[in-house]
SEZA-538986 format. One record per residue (C-alpha): x, y, z. Coordinates in steps of 0.2 Angstrom, whole numbers, always signed. Layout:
# SEZA-538986
rec x = X, y = Y, z = Z
...
***
This chain:
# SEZA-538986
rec x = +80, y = +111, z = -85
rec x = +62, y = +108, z = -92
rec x = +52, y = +93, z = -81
rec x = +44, y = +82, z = -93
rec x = +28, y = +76, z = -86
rec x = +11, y = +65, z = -92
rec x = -3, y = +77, z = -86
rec x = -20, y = +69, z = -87
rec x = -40, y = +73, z = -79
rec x = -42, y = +71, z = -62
rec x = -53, y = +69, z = -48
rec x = -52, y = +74, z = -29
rec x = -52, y = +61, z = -16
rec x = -57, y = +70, z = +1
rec x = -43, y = +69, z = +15
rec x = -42, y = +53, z = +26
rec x = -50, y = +56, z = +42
rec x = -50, y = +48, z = +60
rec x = -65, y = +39, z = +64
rec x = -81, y = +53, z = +64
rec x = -94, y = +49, z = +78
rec x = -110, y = +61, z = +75
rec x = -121, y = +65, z = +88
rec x = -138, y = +64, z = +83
rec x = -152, y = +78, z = +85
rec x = -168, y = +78, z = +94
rec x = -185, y = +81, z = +85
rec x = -203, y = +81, z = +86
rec x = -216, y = +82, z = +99
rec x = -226, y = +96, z = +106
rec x = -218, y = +113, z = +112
rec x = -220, y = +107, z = +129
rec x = -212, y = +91, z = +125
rec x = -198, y = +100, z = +118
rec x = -194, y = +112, z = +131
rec x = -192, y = +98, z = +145
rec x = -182, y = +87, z = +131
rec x = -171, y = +103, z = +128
rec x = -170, y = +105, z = +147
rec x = -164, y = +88, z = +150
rec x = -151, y = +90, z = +136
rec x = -144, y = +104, z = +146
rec x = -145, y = +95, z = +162
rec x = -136, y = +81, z = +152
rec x = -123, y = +92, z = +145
rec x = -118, y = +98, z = +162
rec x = -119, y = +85, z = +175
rec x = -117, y = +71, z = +161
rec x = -132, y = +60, z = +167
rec x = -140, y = +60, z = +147
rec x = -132, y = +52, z = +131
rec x = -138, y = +58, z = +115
rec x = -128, y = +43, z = +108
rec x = -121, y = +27, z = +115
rec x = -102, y = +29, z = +118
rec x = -93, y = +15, z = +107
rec x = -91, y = -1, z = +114
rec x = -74, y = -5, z = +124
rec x = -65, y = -22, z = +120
rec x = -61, y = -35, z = +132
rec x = -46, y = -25, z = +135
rec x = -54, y = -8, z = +138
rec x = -55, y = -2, z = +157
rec x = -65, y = +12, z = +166
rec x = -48, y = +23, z = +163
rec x = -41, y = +14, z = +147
rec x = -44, y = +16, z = +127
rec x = -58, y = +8, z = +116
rec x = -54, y = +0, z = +99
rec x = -66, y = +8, z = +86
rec x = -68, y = +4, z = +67
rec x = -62, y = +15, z = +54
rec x = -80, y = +23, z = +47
rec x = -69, y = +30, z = +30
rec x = -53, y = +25, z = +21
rec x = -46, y = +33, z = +5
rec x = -31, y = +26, z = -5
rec x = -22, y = +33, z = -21
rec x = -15, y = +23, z = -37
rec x = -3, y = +30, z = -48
rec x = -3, y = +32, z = -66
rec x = -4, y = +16, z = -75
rec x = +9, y = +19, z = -86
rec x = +3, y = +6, z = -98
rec x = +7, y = +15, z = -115
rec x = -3, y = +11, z = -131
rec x = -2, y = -6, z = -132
rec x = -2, y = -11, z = -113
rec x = -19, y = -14, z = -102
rec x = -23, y = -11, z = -83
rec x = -35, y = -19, z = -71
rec x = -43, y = -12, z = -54
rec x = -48, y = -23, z = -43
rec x = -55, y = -17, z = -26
rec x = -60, y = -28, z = -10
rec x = -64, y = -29, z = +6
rec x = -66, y = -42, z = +19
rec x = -79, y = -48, z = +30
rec x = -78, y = -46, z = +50
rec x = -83, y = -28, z = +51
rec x = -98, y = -23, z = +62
rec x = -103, y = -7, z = +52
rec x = -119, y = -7, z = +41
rec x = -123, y = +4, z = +25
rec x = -108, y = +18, z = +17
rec x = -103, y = +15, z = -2
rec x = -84, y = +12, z = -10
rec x = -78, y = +17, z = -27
rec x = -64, y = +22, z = -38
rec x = -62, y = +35, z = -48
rec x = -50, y = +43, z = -60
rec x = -44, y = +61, z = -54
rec x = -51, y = +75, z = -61
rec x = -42, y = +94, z = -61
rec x = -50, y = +105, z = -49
rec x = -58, y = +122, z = -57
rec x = -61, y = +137, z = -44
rec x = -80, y = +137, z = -39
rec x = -83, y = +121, z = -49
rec x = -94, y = +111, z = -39
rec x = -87, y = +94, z = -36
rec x = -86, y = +80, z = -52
rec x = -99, y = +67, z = -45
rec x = -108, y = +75, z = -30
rec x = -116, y = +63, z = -19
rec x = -135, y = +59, z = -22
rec x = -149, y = +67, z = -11
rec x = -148, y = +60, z = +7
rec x = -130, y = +54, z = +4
rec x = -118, y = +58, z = +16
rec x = -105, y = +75, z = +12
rec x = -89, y = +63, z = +10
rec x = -99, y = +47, z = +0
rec x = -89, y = +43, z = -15
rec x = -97, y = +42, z = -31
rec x = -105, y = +25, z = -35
rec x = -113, y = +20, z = -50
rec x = -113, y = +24, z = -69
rec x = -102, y = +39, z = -61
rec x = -89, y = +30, z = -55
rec x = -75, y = +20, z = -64
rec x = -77, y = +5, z = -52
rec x = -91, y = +3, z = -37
rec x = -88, y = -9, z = -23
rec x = -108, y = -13, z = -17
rec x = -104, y = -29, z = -5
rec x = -89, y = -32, z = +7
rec x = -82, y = -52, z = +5
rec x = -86, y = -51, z = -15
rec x = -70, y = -39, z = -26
rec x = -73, y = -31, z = -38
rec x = -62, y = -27, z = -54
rec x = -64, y = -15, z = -69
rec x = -53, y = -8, z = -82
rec x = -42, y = +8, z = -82
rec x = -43, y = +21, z = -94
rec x = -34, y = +17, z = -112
rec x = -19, y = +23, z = -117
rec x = -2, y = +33, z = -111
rec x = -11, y = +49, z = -107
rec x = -21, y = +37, z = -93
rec x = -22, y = +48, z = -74
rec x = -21, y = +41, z = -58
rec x = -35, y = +35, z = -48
rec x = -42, y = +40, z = -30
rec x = -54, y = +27, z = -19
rec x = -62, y = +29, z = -3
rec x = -75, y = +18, z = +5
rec x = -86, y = +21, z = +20
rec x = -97, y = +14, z = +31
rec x = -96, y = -5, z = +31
rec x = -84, y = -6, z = +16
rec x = -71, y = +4, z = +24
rec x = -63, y = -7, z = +38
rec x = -48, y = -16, z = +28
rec x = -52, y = -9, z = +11
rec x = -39, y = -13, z = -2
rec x = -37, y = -8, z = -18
rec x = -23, y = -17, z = -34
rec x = -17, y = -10, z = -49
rec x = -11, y = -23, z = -63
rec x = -4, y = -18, z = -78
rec x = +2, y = -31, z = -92
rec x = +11, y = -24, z = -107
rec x = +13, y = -35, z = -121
rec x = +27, y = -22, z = -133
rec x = +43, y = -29, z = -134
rec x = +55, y = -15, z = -128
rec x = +42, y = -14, z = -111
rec x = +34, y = -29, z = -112
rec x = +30, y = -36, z = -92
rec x = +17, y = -37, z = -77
rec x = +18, y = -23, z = -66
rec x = +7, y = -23, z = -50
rec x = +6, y = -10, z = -35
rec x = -6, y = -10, z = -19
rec x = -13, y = +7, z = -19
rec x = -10, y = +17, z = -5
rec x = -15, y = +32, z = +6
rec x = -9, y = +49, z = +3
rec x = +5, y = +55, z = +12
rec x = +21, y = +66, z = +14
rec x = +37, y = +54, z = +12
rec x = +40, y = +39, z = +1
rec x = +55, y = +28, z = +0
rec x = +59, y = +16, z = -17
rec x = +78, y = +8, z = -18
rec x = +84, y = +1, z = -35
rec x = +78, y = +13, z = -49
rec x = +90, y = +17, z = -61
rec x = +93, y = +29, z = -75
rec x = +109, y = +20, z = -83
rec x = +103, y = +14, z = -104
rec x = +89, y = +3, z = -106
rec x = +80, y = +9, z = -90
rec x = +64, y = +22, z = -92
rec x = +62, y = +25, z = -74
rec x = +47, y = +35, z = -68
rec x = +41, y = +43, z = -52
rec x = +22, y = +44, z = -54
rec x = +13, y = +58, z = -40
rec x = -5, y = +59, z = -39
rec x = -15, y = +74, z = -30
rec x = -31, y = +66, z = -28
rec x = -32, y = +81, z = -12
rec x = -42, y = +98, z = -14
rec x = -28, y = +108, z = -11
rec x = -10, y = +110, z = -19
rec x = +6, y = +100, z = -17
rec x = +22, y = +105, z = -20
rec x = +36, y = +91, z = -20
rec x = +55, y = +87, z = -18
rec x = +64, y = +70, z = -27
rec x = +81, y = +67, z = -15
rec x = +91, y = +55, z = -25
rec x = +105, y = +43, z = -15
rec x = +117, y = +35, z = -29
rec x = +134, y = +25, z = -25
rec x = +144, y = +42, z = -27
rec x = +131, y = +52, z = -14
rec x = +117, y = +61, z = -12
rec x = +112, y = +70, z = -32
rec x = +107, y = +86, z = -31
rec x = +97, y = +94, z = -48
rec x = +87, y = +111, z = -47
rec x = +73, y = +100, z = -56
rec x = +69, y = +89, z = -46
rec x = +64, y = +102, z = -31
rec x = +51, y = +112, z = -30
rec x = +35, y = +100, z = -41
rec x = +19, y = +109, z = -41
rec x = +5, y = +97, z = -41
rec x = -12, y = +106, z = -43
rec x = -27, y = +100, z = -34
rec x = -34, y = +82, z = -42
rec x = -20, y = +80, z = -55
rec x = -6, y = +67, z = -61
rec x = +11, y = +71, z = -65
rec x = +25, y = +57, z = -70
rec x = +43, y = +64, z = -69
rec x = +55, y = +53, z = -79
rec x = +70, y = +51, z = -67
rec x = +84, y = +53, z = -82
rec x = +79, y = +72, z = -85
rec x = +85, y = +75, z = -67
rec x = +101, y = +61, z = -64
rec x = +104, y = +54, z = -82
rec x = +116, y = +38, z = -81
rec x = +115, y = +32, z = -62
rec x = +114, y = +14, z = -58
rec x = +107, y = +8, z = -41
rec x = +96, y = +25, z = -35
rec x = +87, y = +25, z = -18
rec x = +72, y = +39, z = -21
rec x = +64, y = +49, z = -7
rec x = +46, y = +58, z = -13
rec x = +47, y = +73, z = -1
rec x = +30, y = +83, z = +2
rec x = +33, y = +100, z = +5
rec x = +17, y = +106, z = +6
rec x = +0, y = +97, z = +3
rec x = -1, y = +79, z = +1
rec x = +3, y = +66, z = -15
rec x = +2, y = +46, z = -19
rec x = +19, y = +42, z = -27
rec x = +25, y = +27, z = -34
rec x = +41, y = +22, z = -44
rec x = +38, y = +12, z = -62
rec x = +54, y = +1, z = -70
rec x = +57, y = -5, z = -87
rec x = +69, y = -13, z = -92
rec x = +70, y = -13, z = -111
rec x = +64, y = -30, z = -117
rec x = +70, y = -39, z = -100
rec x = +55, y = -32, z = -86
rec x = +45, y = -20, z = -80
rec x = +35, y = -16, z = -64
rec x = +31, y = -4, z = -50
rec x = +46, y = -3, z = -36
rec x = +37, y = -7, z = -20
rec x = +37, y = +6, z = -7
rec x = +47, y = +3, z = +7
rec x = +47, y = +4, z = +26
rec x = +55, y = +22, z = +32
rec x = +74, y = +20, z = +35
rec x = +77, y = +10, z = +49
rec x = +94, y = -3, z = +58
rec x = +86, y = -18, z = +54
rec x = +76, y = -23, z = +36
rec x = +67, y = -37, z = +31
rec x = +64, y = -42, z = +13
rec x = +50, y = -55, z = +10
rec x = +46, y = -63, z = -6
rec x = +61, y = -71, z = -13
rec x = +54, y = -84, z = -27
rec x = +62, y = -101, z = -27
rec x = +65, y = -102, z = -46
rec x = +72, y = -82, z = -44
rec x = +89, y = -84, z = -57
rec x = +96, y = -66, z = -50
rec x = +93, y = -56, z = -35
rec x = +102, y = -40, z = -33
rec x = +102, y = -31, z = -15
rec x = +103, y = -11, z = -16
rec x = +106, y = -4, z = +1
rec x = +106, y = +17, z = +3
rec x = +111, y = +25, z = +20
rec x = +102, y = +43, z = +19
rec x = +108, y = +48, z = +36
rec x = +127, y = +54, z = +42
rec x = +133, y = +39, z = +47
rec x = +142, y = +22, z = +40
rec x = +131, y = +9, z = +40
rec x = +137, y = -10, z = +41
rec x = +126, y = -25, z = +41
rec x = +124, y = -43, z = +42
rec x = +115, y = -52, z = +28
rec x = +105, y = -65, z = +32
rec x = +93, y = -77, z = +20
rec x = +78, y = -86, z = +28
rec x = +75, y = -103, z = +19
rec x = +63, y = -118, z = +25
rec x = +76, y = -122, z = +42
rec x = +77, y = -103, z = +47
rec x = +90, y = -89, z = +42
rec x = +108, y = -93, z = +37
rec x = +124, y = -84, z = +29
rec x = +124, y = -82, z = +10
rec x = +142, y = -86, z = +7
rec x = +152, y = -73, z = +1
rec x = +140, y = -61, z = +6
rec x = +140, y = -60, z = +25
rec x = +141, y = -41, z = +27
rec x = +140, y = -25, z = +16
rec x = +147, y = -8, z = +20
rec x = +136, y = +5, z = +15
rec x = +144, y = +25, z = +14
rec x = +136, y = +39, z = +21
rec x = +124, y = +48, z = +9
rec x = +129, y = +34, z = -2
rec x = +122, y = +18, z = -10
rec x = +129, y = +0, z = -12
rec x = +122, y = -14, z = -21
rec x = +128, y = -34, z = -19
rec x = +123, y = -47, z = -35
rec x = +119, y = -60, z = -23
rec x = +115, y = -73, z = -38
rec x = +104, y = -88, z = -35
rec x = +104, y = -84, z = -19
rec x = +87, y = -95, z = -12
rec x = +95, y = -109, z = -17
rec x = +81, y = -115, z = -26
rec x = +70, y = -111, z = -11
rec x = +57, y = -98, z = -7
rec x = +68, y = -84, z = +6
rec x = +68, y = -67, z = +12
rec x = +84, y = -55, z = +17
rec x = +88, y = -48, z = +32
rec x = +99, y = -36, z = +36
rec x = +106, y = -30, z = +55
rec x = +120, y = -20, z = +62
rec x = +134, y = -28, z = +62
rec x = +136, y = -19, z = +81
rec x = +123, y = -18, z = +89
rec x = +128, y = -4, z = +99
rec x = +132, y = +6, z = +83
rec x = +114, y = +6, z = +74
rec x = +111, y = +16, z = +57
rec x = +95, y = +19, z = +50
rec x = +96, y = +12, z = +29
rec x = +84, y = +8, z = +15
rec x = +84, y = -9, z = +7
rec x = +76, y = -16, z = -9
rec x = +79, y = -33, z = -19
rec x = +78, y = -33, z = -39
rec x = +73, y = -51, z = -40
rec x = +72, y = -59, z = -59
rec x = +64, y = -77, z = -69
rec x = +71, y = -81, z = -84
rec x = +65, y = -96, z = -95
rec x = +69, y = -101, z = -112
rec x = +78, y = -85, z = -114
rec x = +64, y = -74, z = -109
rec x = +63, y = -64, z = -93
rec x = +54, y = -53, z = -81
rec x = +58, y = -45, z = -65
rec x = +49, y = -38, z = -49
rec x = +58, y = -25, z = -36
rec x = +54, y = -29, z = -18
rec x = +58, y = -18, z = -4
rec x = +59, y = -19, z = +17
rec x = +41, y = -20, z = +23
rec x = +32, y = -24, z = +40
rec x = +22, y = -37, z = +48
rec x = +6, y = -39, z = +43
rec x = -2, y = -37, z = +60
rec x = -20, y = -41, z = +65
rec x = -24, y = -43, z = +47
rec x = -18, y = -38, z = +30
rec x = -26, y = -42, z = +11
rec x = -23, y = -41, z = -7
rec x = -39, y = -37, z = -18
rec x = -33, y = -44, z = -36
rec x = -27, y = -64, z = -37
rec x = -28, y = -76, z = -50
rec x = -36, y = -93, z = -51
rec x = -26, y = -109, z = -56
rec x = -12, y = -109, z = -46
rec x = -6, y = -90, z = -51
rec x = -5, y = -84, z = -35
rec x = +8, y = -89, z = -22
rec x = +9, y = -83, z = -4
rec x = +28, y = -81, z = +3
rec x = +28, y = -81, z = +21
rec x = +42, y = -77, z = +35
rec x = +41, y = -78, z = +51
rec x = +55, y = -66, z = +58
rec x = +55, y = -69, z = +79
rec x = +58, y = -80, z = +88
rec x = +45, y = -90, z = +90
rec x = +33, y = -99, z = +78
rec x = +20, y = -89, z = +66
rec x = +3, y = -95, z = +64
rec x = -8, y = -86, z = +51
rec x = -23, y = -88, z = +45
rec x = -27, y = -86, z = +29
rec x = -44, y = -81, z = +19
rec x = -48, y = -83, z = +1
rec x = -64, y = -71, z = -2
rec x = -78, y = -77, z = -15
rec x = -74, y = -73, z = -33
rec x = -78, y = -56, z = -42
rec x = -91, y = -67, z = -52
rec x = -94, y = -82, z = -40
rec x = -87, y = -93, z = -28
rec x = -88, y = -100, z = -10
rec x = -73, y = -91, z = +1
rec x = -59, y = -103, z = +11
rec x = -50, y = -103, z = +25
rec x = -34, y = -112, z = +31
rec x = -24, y = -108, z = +45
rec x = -4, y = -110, z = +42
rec x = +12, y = -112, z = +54
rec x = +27, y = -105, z = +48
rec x = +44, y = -111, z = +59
rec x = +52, y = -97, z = +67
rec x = +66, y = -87, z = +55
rec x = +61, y = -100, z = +43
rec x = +51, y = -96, z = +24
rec x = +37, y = -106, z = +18
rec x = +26, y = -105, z = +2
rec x = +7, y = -107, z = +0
rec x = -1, y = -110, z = -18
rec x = -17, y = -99, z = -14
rec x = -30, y = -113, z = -15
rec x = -46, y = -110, z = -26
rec x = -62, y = -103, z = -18
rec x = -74, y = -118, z = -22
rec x = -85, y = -112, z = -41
rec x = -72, y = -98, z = -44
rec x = -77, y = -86, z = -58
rec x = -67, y = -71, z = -59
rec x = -53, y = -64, z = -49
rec x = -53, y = -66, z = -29
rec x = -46, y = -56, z = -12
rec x = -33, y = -64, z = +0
rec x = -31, y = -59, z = +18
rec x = -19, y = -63, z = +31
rec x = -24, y = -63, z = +49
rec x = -11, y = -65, z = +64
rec x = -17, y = -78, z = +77
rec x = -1, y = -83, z = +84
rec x = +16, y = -79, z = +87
rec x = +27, y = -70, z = +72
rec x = +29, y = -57, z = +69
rec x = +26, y = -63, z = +51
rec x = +30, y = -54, z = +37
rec x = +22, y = -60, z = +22
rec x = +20, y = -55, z = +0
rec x = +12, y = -62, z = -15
rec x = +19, y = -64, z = -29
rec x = +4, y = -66, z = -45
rec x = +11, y = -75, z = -61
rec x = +4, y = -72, z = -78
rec x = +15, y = -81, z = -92
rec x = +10, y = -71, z = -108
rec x = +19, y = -75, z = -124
rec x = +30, y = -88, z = -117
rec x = +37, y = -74, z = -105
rec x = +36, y = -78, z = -87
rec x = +29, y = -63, z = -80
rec x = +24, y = -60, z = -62
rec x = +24, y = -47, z = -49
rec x = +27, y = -47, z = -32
rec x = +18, y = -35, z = -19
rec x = +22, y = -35, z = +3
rec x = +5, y = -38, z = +12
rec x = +5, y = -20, z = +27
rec x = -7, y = -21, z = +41
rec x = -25, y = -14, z = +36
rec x = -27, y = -2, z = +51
rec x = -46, y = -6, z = +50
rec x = -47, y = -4, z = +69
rec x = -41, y = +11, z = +78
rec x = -37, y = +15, z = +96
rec x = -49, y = +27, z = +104
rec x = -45, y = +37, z = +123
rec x = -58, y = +32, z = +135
rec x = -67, y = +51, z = +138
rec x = -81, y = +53, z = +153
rec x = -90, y = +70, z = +156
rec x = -86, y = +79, z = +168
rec x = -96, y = +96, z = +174
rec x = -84, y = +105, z = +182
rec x = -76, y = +111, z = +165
rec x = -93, y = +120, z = +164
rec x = -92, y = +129, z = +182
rec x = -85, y = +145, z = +185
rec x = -73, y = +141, z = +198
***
């Protein structure tokens, strides 16, 4: 069967790479001059008495024989086709926070561009630049120049629009975060659609897509590497794992976009848990949702399969919520259901349990299950002793005057040292949905960055009870002009896990989209290393 697809121009985005330490080089002087500095290089290199570079510095917590934390000197993420149609239009918005100790390096997004054999790269960096630099300026489609200050631009126009690739270096790398939003105004796909864009990488999970009448369902994959990717789609359903020729197998050439409409390869199947398997290469993939004239929006990604999921960013005024729950391994699973609320977790009556079939897939209508209250779902084995690894994700729905919009959420992880979102609105569109899921209490702090044309940045700190959910209407930077960044910080307690939902009401539809906030791995641990000569003697 023929794989339809949306091809479009693309760029490459070089590989994510582990922090790079260079060592500098020694220059100048006479030849004498020379001959004793390279002497004493070699003296250094072998008995370890000369640095050519100070080593980084340890943290508190570094000892003579432990690890140093370093910060990241380059992050790359990818965003997936907008999927905006002709009448549809998307926003980037990239950020990133202040706290790093770097200096100098450049960020920007670009579309991708195909690859051509022995083409030189689309937007080689300027003299003096650095090999990996991203292109800045009039070349790229949005330039971040200042770390603490977003910056947003639009996507390309119409259906054929590629995905996008974004690294930042230097200073604007550590936490670097990048939003995709999309509002569609046509009736049959009308709805806000918003996704965090993400690193490339081998294996995706989305729960809740669908293929039955009325849903268009997309898997959208992005190559934004120099080399190939070929790719498989494993599809769970109610009745087991779907198995299609066509969905194994998806070429993906270097620095190009491909969206696979899931009815060509499992027409008519309700409730679909979807794997993006790499087989060679890597990809960004993401899993786009309409429902004709109800929603649309991006299914968030989730947490790989695991005994216990947690689903934060329940809305209080949410009029439907429906649990899909796939078990991909071999084994049954069967889990408690719980729902936080502002006193802590409790037992949705009538829902206490569901009993999920291997290779199978079961969803629960849990109906107004937040009882009017912001919430998150949890869901543990039954018995403990009898753990099985599932994937969890909530369809969650607002309706008003008849009029509707939906956003998928899916098991996510605590936010960590610290976590951001690049794109939120002003005037109370953006709400924070916080859970505190141990068993102790959670404080956060939260920061609200300057505004992508002005504005002085906030900060508040919030406690959030243990197993309880609490809401925070993002407060205002002071002089607000244009959109703003948000970032979560752990300073206590937790683990917290944490979303935020946007709302955008257009055309007397309440739309809104919901996104997890993940940990920005904007520090990395490094093994403490000393020389040592004897690897240079022949014993």
């Amino acid at each position: 069967m023929k794989k339809p697809s949306l091809k479009a121009p693309k760029l490459t985005a070089p590989a994510l790479k582990k922090p790079e330490f260079a060592v500098g080089a020694l220059a100048g002087g006479s030849r004498t001059g020379r001959s004793l500095l390279a002497g004493a290089a070699v003296l250094g290199v072998v008995f370890g008495i000369a640095e050519l570079r100070p080593p980084v510095a340890p943290t508190a917590a570094g000892t003579a024989g432990g690890a140093v934390t370093a910060q990241v000197e380059r992050t790359s993420v990818v965003c997936p086709q907008p999927l905006h149609g002709v009448t549809g239009s998307t926003a980037f918005t990239a950020y990133t926070p202040l706290g790093g100790s770097a200096t100098g390096g450049a960020a920007a997004l670009n579309d991708v561009t195909p690859q051509t054999a022995g083409a030189a790269p689309a937007a080689a960096p300027a003299a003096g630049a650095s090999a990996d630099a991203p292109a800045t300026g009039a070349e790229a489609r949005l330039p971040l120049t200042k770390a603490g200050v977003p910056a947003t631009g639009a996507a390309l126009n119409g259906d054929l629009a590629p995905g996008a690739a974004a690294v930042a270096t230097g200073a604007l790398a550590p936490g670097f975060a990048v939003s995709q939003t999309t509002t569609v105004t046509d009736p049959q796909s009308i709805g806000l659609s918003g996704v965090t864009c993400a690193a490339s990488g081998t294996s995706f999970w989305f729960a809740g897509a669908s293929t039955v009448p009325g849903r268009v369902d997309y898997v959208s994959l992005v190559n934004a590497d120099a080399g190939p990717a070929v790719v498989d789609l494993k599809l769970y359903g109610p009745k087991g794992p779907i198995d299609n020729d066509a969905a194994n197998g998806i070429a993906i050439a270097p620095g190009t976009s491909d969206a696979l409409r899931l009815s060509s390869v499992a027409p008519g199947v309700d409730d679909l848990v979807v794997q993006v398997r790499v087989r060679s290469g890597r990809v960004g993939a993401g899993l786009h949702a309409v429902d004709a004239g109800k929603a649309a929006d991006w299914l968030q990604p989730s947490v790989p399969p695991a005994s216990g999921v947690v689903i934060p960013g329940l809305p209080a005024d949410a009029t439907g919520a429906r649990l899909v729950v796939g078990a991909p391994g071999e084994d049954d699973a069967d889990l408690k259901v719980q729902v936080s609320g502002k006193n802590g977790w409790f037992t949705p009556a009538g829902h206490e349990t569901v009993h999920v079939k291997a290779g199978m897939v079961e969803a629960v209508d849990l109906g107004v299950v937040t009882r009017g209250e912001v919430g998150a779902i949890r869901l543990t084995p039954s018995d403990p002793a009898h753990p099985t690894p599932v994937i969890a994700g909530v369809r969650v729905d607002r309706a008003k005057n008849g009029k509707s919009d939906a956003a998928w959420l899916s098991g996510a992880a605590p936010i960590g040292a610290r976590a951001s979102i690049a794109d939120n609105r002003g005037g109370n569109q953006s709400q924070l949905l916080l859970t505190s899921t141990g068993e102790e209490e959670g404080k956060v702090r939260v920061t609200t960055s300057a505004g992508s044309g002005g504005g002085t940045p906030a900060t508040k700190e919030m406690s959030v009870p243990a197993g309880a959910t609490v809401a925070l209407d993002v407060p205002d930077p002071a002089g607000l002009n244009g959109v703003f960044g948000v970032t979560l910080e752990t300073v206590s307690g937790g683990p917290v896990v944490a979303a935020r939902m946007l709302t955008i009401p257009v055309k007397d539809v309440p739309m809104f989209t919901i996104q997890e906030f993940a940990d920005d791995h904007s520090t990395v641990r490094l093994p403490h290393t000393q020389g040592d000569p004897g690897v240079l003697l022949d014993r």
